[in-house]
C-alpha positions in Angstrom: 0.0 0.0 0.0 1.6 3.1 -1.0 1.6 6.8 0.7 -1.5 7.7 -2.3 -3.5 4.6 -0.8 -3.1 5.7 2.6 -4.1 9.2 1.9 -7.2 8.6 0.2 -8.0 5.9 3.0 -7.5 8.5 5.8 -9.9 11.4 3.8 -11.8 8.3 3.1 -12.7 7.3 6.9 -12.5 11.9 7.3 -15.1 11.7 4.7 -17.2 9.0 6.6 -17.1 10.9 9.8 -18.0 14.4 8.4 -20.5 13.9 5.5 -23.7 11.7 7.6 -25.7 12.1 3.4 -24.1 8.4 1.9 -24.3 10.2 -1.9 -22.9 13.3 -0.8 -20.3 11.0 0.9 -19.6 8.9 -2.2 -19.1 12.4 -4.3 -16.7 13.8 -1.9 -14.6 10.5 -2.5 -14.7 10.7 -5.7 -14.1 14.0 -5.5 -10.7 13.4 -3.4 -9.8 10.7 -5.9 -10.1 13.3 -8.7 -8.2 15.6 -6.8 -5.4 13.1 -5.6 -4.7 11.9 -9.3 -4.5 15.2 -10.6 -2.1 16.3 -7.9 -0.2 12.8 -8.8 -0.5 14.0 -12.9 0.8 17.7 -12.3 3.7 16.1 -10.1 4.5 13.7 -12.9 4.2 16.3 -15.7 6.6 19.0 -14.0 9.1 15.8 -13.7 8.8 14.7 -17.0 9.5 19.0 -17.8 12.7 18.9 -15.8 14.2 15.8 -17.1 13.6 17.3 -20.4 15.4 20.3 -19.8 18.4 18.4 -18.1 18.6 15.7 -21.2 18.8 18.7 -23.9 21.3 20.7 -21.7 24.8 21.4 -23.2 26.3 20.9 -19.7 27.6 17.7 -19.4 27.0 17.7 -15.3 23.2 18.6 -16.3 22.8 15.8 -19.3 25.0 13.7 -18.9 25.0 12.1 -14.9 21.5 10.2 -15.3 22.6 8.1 -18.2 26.2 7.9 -16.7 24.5 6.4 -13.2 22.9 4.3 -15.4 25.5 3.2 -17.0 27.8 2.6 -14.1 24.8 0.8 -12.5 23.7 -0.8 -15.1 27.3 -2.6 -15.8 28.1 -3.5 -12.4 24.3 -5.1 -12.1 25.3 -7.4 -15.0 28.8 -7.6 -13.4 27.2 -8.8 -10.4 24.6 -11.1 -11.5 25.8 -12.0 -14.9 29.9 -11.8 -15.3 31.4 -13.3 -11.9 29.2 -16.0 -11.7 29.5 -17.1 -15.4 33.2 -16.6 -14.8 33.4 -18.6 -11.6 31.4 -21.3 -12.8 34.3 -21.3 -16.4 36.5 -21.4 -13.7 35.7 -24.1 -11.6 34.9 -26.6 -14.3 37.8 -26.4 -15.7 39.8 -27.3 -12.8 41.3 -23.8 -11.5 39.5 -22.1 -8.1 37.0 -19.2 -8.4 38.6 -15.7 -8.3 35.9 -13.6 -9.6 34.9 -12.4 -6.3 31.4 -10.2 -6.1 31.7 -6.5 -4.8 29.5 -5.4 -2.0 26.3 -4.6 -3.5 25.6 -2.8 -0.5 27.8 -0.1 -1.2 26.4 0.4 -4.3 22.8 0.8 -3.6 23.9 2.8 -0.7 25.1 5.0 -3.3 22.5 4.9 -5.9 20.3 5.8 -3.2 21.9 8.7 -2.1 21.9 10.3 -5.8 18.4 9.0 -6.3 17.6 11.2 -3.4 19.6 14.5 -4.2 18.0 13.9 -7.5 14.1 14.0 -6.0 15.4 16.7 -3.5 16.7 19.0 -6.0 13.0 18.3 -8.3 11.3 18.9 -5.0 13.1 22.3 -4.9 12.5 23.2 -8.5 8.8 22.4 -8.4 8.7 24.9 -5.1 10.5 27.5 -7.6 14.0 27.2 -5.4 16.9 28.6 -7.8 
């Protein structure tokens, strides 16, 4: 259940308590759910505004760190799961011990996190009109 589910269930059981008329309870839910995904759509569209800006940007620091995270993320995901264990398993067949060993995955979501999250801050602060 996600933080939109729990919303509309709180105004929901809000809604129950305030409005004692059940249509005039049903369109003030509907109402909220109207309200909710449009909130959801105007957050979504002022993304989608920002990442275009960023992706036609001459500044490679602008344009150019999502796909580079990517990248980087995306080859040591196939590194991980793919690459060492294909190239332990060579390894071992053929007689000679396993040296591919894994890196801590930890470190790298604990750092793909962290630029996840300056990325939403720094959205969050454009949509609030922070320079």
């Amino acid at each position: 259940m996600g933080i939109v589910d729990s919303l509309l269930d709180i105004g929901g059981k809000i809604i129950d308590r305030v409005i004692p008329d059940t249509n005039a309870r049903e369109l003030a839910k509907e109402e909220l759910n109207k309200a909710v995904l449009e909130q959801g759509f105007q957050i979504d569209l002022a993304q989608l505004n920002i990442n275009n800006t960023e992706a036609q940007s001459d500044n490679i620091f602008k344009s150019g760190w999502r796909p580079f995270v990517g990248w980087v993320c995306g080859i040591a995901f196939g590194l991980q799961f793919l690459i060492f264990p294909l190239a332990n398993w060579f390894l071992m067949a053929f007689g000679h011990i396993a040296i591919a060993v894994p890196f801590n995955m930890d470190m790298l979501m604990y750092a793909l996190g962290g630029l996840l999250g300056l990325g939403s801050m720094r959205t969050y602060e454009k949509m609030k009109g922070v320079a």
